[in-house]
C-alpha positions in Angstrom: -18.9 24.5 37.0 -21.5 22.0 35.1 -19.7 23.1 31.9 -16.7 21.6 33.2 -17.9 18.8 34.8 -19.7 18.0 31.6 -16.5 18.4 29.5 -14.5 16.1 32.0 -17.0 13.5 31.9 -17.2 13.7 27.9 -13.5 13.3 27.3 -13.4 10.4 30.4 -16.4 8.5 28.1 -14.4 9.1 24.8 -10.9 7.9 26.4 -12.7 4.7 28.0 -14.3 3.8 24.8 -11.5 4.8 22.6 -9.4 2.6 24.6 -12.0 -0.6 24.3 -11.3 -3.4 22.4 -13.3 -6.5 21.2 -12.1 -10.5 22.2 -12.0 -11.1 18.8 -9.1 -9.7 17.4 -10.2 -6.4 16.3 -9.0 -3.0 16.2 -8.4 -0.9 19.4 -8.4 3.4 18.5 -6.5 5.2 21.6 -6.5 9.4 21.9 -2.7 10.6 21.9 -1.7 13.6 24.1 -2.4 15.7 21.1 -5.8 15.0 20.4 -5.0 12.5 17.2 -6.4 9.1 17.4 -4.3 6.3 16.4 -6.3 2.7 16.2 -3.5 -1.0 16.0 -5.4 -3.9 14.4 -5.7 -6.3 16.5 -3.0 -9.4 15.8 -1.1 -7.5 13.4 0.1 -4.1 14.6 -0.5 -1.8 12.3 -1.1 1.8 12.9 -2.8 4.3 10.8 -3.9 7.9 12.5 -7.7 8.3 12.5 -9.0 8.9 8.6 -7.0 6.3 7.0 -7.4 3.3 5.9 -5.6 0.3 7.6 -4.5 -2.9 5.1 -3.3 -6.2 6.0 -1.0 -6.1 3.0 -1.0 -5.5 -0.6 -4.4 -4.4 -1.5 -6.3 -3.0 -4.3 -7.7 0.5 -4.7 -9.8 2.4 -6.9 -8.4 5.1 -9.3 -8.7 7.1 -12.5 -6.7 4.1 -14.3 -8.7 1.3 -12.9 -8.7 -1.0 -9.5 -4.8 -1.0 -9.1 -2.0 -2.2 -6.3 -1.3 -0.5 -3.7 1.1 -1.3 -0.3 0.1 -1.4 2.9 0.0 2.4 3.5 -2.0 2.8 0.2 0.9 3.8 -2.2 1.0 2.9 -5.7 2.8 0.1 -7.1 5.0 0.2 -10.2 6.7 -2.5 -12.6 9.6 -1.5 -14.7 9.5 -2.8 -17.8 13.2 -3.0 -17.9 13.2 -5.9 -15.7 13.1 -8.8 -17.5 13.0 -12.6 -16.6 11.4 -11.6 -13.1 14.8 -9.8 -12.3 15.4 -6.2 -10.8 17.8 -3.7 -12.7 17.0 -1.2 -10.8 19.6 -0.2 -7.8 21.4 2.9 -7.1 19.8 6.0 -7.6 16.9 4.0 -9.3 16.5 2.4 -6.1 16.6 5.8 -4.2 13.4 6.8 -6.6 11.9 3.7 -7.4 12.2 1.4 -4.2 11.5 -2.3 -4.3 8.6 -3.6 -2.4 10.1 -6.1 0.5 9.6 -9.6 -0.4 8.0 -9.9 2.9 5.0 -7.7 2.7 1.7 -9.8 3.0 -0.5 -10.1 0.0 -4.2 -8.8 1.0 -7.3 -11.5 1.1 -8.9 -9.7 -2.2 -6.1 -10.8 -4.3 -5.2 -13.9 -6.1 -2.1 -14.9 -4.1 -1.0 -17.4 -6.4 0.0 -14.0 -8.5 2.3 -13.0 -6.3 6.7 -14.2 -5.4 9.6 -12.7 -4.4 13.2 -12.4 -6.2 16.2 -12.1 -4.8 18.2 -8.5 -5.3 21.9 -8.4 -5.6 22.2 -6.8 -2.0 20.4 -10.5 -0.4 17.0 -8.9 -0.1 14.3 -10.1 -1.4 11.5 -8.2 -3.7 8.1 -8.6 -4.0 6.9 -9.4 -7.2 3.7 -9.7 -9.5 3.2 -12.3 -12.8 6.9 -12.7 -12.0 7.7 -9.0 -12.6 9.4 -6.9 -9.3 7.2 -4.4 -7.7 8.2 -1.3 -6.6 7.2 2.4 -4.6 7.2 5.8 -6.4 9.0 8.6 -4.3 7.6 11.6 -5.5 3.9 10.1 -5.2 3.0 12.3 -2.1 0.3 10.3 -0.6 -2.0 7.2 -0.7 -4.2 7.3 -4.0 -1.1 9.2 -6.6 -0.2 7.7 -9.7 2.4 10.3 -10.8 4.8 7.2 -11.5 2.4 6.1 -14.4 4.2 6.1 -17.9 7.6 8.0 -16.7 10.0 7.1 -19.2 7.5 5.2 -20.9 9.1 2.1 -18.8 7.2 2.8 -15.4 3.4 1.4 -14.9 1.4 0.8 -12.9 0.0 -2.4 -11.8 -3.5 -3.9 -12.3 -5.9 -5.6 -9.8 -4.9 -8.6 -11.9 -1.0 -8.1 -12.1 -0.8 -6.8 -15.1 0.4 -3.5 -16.4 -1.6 -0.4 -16.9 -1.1 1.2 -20.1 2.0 -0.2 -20.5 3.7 -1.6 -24.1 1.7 -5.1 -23.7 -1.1 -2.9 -23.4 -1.2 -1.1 -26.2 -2.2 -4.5 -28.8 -5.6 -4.2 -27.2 -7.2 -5.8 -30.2 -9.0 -2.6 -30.2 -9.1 0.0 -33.5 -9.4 3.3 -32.0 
């Protein structure tokens, strides 16, 4: 009977402060009928199940290539080197594979907004882009942190804390004699 009691009051103190949120905006984490916490950011809406990180925007993250860009949900973001003159060729199937990051995602406080536009795409979207070149998802990446996109082709890259490409063509006059 204690043991029960015990348990009921446990879960009653872990529901009442999962469920507790701060005047100032912050993030409230709620249990789900399954166990899983969930937490919303205050102002913004985002949800993320407990573990992950929550972003406001575009962010940065660290990886074997370097601090890179990643969405909102942590994915990896790719330029395509056959875009040129800060215009997407890539629709179709391409698209299905590669898709363009919506003009309206929100650019993160630890980047240089000034980097970042949109462009418009020939179905009246428009994309997100970096230094003037259209960013884009990679499908097969299965998770926050992959950066299987890197190099396919030899037109794909990934993107830079600081817009640029990673290992990409422009890269490769380093100035450096290996």
């Amino acid at each position: 009977m204690m043991r029960r009691t015990m348990a009921l009051l446990t879960a009653s103190l872990l529901l009442i402060a999962a469920c507790a949120t701060d005047d100032g905006g912050g993030a409230a984490t709620t249990v789900g009928d399954d166990g899983g916490a969930s937490t919303t950011a205050g102002g913004d809406g985002a949800t993320t199940t407990a573990g992950e990180t929550m972003t406001d925007g575009v962010q940065t993250a660290d990886t074997d290539l370097g601090t890179i860009l990643v969405d909102p949900e942590g994915f990896t973001l790719y330029v395509f080197t056959a875009d040129t003159d800060g215009e997407s060729t890539c629709y179709d199937s391409c698209a299905q594979t590669w898709p363009p990051v919506p003009g309206d995602t929100a650019i993160g406080g630890d980047l240089d907004a000034s980097l970042f536009g949109t462009t418009p795409r020939t179905d009246g979207a428009d994309q997100l882009t970096v230094n003037g070149q259209p960013l884009y998802r990679y499908t097969p990446d299965a998770g926050p942190g992959d950066i299987s996109g890197q190099g396919v082709g030899g037109v794909w890259f990934v993107v830079g804390a600081d817009g640029g490409m990673i290992g990409g063509p422009e890269a490769a006059g380093d100035g450096y004699d290996y």
